[in-house]
Gaussian input, Z-matrix of N, CA and C with variables (Angstrom, degrees):
# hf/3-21g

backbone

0 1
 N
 C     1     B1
 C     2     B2     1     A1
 N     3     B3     2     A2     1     D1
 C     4     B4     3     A3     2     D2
 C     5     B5     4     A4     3     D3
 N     6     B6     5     A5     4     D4
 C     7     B7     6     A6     5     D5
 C     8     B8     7     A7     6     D6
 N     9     B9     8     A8     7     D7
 C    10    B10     9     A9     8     D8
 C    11    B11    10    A10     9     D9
 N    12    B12    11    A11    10    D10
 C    13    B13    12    A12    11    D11
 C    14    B14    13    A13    12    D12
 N    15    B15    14    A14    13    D13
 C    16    B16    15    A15    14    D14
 C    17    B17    16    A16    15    D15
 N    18    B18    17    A17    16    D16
 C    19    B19    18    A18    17    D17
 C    20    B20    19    A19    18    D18
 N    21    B21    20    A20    19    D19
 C    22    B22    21    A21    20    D20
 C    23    B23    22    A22    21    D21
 N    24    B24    23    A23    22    D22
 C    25    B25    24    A24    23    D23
 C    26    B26    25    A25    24    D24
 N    27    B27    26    A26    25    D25
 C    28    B28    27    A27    26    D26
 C    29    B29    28    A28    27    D27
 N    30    B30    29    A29    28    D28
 C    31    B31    30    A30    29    D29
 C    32    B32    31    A31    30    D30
 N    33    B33    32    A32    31    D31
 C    34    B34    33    A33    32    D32
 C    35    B35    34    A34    33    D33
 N    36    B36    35    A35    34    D34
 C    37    B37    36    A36    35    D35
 C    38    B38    37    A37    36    D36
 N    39    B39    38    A38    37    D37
 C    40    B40    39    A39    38    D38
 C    41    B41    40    A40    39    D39
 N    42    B42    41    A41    40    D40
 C    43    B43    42    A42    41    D41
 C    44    B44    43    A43    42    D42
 N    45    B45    44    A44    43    D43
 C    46    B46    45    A45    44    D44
 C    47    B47    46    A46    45    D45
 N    48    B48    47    A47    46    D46
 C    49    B49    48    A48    47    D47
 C    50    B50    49    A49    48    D48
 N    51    B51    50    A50    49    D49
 C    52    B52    51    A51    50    D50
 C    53    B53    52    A52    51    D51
 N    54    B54    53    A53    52    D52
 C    55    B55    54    A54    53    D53
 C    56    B56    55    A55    54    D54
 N    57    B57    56    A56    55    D55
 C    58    B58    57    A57    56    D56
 C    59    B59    58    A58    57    D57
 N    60    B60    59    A59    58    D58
 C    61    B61    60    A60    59    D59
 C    62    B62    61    A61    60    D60
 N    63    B63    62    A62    61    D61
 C    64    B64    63    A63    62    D62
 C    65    B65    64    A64    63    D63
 N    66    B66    65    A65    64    D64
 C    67    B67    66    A66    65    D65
 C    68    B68    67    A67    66    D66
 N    69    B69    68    A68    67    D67
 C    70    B70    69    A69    68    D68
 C    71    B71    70    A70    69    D69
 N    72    B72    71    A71    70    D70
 C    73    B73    72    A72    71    D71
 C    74    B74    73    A73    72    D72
 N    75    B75    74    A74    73    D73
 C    76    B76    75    A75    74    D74
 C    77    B77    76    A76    75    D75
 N    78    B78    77    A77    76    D76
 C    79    B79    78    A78    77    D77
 C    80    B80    79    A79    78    D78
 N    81    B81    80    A80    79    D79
 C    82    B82    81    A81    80    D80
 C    83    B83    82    A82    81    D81
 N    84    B84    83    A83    82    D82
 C    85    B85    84    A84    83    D83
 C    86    B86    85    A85    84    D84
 N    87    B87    86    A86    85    D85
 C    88    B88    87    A87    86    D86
 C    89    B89    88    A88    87    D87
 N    90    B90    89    A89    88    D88
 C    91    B91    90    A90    89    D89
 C    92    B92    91    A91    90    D90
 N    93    B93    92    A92    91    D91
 C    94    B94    93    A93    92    D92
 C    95    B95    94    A94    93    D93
 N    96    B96    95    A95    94    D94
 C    97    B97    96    A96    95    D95
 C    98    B98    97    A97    96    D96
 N    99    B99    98    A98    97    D97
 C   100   B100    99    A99    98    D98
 C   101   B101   100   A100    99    D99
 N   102   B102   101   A101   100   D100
 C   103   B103   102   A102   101   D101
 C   104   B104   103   A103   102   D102
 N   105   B105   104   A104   103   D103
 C   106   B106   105   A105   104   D104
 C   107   B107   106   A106   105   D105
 N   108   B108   107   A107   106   D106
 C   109   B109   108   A108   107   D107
 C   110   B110   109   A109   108   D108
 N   111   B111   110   A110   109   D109
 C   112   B112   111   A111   110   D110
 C   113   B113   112   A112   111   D111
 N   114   B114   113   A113   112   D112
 C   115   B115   114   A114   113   D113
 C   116   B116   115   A115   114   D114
 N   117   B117   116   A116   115   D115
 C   118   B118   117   A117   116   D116
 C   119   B119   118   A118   117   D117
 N   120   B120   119   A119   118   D118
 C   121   B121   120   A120   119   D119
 C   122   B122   121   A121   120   D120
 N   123   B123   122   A122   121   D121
 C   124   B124   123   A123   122   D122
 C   125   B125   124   A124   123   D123
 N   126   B126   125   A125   124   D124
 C   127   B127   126   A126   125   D125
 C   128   B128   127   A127   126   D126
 N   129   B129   128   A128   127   D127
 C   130   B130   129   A129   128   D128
 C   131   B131   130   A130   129   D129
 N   132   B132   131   A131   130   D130
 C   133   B133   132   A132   131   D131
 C   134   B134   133   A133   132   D132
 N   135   B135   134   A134   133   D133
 C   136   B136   135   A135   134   D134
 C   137   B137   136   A136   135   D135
 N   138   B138   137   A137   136   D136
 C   139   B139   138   A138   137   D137
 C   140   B140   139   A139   138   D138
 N   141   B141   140   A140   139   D139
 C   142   B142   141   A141   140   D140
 C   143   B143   142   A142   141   D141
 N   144   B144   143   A143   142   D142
 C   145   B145   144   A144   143   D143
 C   146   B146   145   A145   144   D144
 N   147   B147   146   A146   145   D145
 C   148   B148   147   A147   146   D146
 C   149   B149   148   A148   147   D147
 N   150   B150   149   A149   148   D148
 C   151   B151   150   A150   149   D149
 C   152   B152   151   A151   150   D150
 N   153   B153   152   A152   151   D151
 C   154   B154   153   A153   152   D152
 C   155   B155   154   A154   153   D153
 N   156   B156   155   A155   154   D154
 C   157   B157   156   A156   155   D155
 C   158   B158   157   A157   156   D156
 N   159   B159   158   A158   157   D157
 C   160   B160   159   A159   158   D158
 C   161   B161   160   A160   159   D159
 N   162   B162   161   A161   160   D160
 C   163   B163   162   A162   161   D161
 C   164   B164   163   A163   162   D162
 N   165   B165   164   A164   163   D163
 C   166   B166   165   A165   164   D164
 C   167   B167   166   A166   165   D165
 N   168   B168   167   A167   166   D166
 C   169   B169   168   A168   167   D167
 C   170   B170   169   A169   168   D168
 N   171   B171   170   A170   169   D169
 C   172   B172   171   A171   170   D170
 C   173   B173   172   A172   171   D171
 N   174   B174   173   A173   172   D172
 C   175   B175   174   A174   173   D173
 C   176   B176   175   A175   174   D174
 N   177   B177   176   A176   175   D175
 C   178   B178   177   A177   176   D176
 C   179   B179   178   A178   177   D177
 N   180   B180   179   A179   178   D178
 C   181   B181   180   A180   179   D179
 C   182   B182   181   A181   180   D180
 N   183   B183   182   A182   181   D181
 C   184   B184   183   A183   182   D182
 C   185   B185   184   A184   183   D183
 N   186   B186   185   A185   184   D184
 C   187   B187   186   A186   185   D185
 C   188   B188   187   A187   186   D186
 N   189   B189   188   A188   187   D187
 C   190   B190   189   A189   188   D188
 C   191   B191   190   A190   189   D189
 N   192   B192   191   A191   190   D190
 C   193   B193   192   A192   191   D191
 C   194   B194   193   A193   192   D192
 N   195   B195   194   A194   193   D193
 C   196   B196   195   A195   194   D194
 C   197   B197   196   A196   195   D195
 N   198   B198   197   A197   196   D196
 C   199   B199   198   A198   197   D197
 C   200   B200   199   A199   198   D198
 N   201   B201   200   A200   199   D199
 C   202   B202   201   A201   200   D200
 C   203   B203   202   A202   201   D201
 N   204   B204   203   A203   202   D202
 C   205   B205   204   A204   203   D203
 C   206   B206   205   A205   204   D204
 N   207   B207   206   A206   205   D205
 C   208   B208   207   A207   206   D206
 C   209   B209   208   A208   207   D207
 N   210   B210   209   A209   208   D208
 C   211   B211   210   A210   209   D209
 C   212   B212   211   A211   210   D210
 N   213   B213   212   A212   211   D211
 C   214   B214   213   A213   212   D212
 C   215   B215   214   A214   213   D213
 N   216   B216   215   A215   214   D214
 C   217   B217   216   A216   215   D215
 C   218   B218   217   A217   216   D216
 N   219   B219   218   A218   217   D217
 C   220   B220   219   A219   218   D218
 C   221   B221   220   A220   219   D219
 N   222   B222   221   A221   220   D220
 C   223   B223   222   A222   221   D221
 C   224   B224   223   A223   222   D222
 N   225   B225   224   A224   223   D223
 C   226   B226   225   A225   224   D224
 C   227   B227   226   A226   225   D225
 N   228   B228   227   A227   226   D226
 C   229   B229   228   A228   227   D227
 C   230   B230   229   A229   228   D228
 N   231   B231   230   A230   229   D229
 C   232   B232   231   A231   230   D230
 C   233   B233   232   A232   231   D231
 N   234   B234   233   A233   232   D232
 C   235   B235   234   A234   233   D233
 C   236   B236   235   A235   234   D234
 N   237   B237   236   A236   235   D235
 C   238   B238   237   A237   236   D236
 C   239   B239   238   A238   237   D237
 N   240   B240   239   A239   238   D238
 C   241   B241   240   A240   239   D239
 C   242   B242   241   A241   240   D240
 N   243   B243   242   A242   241   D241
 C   244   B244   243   A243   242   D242
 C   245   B245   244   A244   243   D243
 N   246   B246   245   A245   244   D244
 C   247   B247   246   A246   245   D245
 C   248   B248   247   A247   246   D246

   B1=1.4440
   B2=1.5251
   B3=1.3124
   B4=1.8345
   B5=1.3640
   B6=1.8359
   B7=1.2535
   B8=1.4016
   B9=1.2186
   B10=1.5409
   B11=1.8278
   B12=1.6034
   B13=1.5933
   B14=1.5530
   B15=1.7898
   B16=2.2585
   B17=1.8531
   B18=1.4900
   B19=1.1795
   B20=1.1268
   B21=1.7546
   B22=1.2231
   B23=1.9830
   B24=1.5818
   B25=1.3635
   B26=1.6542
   B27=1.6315
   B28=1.3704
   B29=1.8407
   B30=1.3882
   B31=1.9288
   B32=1.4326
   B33=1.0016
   B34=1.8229
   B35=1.6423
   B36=1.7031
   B37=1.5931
   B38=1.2973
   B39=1.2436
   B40=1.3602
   B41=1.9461
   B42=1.9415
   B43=1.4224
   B44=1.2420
   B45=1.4019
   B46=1.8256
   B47=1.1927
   B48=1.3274
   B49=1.7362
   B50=1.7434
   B51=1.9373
   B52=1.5333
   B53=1.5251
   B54=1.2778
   B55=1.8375
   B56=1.6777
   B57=1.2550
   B58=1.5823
   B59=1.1685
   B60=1.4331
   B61=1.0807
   B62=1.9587
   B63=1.1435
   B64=1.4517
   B65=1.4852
   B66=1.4073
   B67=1.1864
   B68=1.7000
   B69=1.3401
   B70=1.4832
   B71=1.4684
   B72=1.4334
   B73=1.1009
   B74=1.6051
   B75=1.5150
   B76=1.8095
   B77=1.7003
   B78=1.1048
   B79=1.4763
   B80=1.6747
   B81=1.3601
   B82=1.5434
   B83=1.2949
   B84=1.6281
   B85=1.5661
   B86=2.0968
   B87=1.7292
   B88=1.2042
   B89=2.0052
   B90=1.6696
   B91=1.2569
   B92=1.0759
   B93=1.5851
   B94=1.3933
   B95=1.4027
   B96=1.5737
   B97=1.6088
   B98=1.5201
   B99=1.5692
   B100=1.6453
   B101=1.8093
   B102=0.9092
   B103=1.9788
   B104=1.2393
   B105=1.4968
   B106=1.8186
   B107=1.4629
   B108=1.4643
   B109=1.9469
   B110=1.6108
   B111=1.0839
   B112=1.5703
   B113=1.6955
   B114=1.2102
   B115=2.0458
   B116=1.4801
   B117=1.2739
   B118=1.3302
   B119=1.7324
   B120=1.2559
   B121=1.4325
   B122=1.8215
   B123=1.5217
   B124=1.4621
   B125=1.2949
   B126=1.1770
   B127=1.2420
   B128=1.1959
   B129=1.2711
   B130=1.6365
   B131=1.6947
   B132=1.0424
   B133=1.3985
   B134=1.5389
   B135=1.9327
   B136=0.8983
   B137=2.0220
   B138=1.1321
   B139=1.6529
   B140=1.2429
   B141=1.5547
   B142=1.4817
   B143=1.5558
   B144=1.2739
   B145=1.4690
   B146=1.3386
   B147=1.5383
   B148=1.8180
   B149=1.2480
   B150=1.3305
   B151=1.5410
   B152=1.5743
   B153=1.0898
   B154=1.4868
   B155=1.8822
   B156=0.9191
   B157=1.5322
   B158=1.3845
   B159=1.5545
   B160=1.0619
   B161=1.5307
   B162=0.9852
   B163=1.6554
   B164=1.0620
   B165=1.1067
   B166=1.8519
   B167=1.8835
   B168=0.7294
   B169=1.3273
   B170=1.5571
   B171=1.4908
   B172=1.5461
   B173=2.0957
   B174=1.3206
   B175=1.5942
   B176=1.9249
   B177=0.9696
   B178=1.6836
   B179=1.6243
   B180=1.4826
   B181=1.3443
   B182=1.3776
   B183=1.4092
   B184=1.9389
   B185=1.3082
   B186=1.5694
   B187=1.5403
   B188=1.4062
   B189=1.0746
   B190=1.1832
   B191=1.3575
   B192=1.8096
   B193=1.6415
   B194=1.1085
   B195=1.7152
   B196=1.7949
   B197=1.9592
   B198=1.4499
   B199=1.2233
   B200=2.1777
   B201=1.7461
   B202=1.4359
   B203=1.9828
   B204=1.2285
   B205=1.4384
   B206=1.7154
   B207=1.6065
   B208=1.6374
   B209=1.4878
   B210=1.4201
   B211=1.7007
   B212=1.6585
   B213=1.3601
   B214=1.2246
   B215=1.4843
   B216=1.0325
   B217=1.7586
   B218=1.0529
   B219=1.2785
   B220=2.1446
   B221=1.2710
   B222=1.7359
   B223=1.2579
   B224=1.8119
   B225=1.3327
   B226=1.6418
   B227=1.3973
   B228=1.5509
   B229=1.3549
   B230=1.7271
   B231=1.0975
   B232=1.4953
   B233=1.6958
   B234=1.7370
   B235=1.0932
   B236=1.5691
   B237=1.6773
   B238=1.1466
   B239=1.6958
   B240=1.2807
   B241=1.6484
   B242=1.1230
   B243=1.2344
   B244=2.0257
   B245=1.9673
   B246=1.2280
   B247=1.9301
   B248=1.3102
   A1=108.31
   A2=102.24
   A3=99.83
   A4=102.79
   A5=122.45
   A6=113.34
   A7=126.74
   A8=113.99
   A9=100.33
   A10=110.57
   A11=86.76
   A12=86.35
   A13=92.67
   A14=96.77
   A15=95.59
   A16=68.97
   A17=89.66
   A18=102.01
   A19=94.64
   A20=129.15
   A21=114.16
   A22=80.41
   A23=87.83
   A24=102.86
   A25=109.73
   A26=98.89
   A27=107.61
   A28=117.13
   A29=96.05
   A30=128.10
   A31=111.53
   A32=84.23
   A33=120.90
   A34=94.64
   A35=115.46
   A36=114.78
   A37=113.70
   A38=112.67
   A39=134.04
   A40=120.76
   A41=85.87
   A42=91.74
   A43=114.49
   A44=108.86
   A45=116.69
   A46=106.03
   A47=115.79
   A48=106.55
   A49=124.43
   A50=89.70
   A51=100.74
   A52=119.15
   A53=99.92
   A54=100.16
   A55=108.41
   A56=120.57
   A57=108.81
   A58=114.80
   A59=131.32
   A60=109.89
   A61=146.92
   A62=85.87
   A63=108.11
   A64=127.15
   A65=102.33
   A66=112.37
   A67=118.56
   A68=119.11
   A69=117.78
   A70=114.46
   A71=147.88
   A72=148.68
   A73=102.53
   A74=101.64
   A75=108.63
   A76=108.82
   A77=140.56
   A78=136.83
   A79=93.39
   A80=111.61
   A81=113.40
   A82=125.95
   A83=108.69
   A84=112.94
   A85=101.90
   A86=112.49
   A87=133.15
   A88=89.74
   A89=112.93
   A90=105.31
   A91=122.61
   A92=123.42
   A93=104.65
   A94=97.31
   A95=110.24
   A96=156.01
   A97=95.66
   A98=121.56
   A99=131.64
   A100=95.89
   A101=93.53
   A102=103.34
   A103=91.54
   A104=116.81
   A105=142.42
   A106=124.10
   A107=81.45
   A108=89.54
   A109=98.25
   A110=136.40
   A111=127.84
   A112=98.73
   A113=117.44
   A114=109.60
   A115=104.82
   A116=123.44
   A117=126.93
   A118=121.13
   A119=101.94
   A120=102.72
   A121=107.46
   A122=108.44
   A123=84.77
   A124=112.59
   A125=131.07
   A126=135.49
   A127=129.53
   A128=125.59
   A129=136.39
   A130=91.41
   A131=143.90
   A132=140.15
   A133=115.11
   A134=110.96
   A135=127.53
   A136=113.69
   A137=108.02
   A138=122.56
   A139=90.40
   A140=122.27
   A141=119.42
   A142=118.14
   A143=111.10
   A144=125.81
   A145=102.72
   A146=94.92
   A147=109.82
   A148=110.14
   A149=117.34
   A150=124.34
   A151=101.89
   A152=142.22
   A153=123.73
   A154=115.87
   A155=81.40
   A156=83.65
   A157=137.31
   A158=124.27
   A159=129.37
   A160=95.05
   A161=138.91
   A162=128.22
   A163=119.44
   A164=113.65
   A165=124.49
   A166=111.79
   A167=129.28
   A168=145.89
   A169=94.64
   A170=105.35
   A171=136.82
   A172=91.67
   A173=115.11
   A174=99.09
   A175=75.63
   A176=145.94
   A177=146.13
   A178=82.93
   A179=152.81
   A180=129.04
   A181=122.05
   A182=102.97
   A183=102.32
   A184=106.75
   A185=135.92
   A186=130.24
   A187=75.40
   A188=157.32
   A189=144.12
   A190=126.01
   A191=88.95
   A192=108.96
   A193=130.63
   A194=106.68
   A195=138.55
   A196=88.52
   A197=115.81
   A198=96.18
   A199=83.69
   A200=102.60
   A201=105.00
   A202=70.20
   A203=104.55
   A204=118.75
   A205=84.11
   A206=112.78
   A207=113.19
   A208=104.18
   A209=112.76
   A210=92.21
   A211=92.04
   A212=111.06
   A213=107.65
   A214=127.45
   A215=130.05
   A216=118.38
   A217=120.44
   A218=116.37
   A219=122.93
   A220=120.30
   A221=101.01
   A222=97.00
   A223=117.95
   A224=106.56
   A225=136.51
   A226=99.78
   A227=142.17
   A228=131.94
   A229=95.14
   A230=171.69
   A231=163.53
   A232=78.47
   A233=126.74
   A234=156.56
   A235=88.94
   A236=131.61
   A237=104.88
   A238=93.57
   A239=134.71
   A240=119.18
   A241=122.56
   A242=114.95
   A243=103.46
   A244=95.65
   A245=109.93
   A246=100.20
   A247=97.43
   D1=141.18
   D2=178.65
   D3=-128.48
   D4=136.36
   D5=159.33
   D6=-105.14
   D7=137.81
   D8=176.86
   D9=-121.56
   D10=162.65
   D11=-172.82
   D12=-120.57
   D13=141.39
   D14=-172.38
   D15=-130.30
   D16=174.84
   D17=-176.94
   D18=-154.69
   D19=137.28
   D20=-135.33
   D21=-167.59
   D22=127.91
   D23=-179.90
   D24=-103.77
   D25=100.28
   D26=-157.36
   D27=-83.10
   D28=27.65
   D29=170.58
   D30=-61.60
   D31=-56.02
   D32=-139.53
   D33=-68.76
   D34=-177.57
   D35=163.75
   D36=-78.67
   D37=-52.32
   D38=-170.68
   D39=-57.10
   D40=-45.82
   D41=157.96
   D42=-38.91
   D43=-81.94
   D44=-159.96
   D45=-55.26
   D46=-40.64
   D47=170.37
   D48=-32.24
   D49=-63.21
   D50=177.28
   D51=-50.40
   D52=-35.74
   D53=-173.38
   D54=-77.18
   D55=-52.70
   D56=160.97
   D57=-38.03
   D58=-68.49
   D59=175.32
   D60=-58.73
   D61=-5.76
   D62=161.23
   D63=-76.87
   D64=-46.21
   D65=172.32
   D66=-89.08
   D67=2.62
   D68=138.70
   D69=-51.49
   D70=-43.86
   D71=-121.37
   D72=-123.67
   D73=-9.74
   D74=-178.36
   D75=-64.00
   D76=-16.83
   D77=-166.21
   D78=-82.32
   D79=-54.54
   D80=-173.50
   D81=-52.55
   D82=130.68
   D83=-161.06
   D84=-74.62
   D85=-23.32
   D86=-156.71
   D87=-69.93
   D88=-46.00
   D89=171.20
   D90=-98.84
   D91=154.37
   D92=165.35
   D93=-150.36
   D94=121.35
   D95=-169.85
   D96=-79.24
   D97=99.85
   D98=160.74
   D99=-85.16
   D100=134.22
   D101=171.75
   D102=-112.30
   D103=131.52
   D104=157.84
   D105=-145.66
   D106=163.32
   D107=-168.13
   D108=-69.18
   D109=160.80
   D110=169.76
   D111=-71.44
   D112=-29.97
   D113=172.00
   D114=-46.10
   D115=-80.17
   D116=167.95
   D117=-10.88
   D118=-67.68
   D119=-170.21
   D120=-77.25
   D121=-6.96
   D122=161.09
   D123=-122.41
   D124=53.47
   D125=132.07
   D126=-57.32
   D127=-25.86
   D128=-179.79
   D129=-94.52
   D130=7.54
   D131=149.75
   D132=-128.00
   D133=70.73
   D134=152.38
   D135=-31.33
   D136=172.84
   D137=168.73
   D138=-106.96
   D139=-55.31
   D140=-167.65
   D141=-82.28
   D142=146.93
   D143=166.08
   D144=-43.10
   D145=149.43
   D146=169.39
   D147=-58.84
   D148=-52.41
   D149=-169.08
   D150=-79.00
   D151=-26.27
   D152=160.46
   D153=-65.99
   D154=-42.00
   D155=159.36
   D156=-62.63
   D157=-22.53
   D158=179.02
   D159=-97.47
   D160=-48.88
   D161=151.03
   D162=-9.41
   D163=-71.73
   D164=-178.19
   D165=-69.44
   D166=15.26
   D167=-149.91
   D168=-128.22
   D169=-73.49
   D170=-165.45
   D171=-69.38
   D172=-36.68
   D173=-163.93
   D174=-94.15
   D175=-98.15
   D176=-165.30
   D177=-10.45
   D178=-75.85
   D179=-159.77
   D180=-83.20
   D181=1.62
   D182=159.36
   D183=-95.47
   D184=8.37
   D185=173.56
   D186=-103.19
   D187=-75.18
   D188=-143.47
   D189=-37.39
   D190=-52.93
   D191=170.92
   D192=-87.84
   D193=21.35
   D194=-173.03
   D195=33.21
   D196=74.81
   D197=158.40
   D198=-133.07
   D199=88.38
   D200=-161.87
   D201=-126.38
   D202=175.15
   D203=-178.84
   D204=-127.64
   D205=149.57
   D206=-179.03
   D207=-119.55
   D208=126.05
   D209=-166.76
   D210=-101.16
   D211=171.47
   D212=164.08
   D213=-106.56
   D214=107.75
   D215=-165.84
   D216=-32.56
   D217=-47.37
   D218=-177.79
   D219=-63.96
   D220=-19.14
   D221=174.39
   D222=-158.59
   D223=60.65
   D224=-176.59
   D225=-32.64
   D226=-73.59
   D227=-170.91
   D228=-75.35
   D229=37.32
   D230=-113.05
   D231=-172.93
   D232=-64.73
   D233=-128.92
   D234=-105.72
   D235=-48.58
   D236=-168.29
   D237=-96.55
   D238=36.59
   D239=-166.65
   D240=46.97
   D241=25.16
   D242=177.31
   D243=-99.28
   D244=-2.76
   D245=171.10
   D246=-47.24

């Protein structure tokens, strides 16, 4: 089985062409036609790394669970105890 992903500017002539003809092919059990927003399908092609991402993930659910440290600008080491 192969999937492919088209992305299809449904403006155009050619667009609507492609999509009729796509949507000829919806009855058949042999294909089967997923419809998505193009946002959706590039979500699985982040810009960012997984692991920067799981960072940002991991610090948004330690503010959640207020376990955040608050520094104070005037006085940054004052705030983390290294005075």
């Amino acid at each position: 089985m192969k999937t492919l992903t088209v992305k299809i500017n449904e403006r155009t002539k050619i667009g609507k062409a492609f999509i009729a003809m796509f949507d000829s092919f919806k009855g058949f059990e042999e294909i089967e036609i997923i419809e998505t927003d193009y946002g959706q399908v590039n979500e699985e092609r982040s810009i960012y790394s997984s692991e920067f991402v799981e960072k940002v993930k991991k610090a948004e659910a330690n503010i959640k669970n207020g376990e955040t440290t608050r520094l104070n600008p005037d006085d940054i080491w004052g705030s983390l105890g290294l005075k």
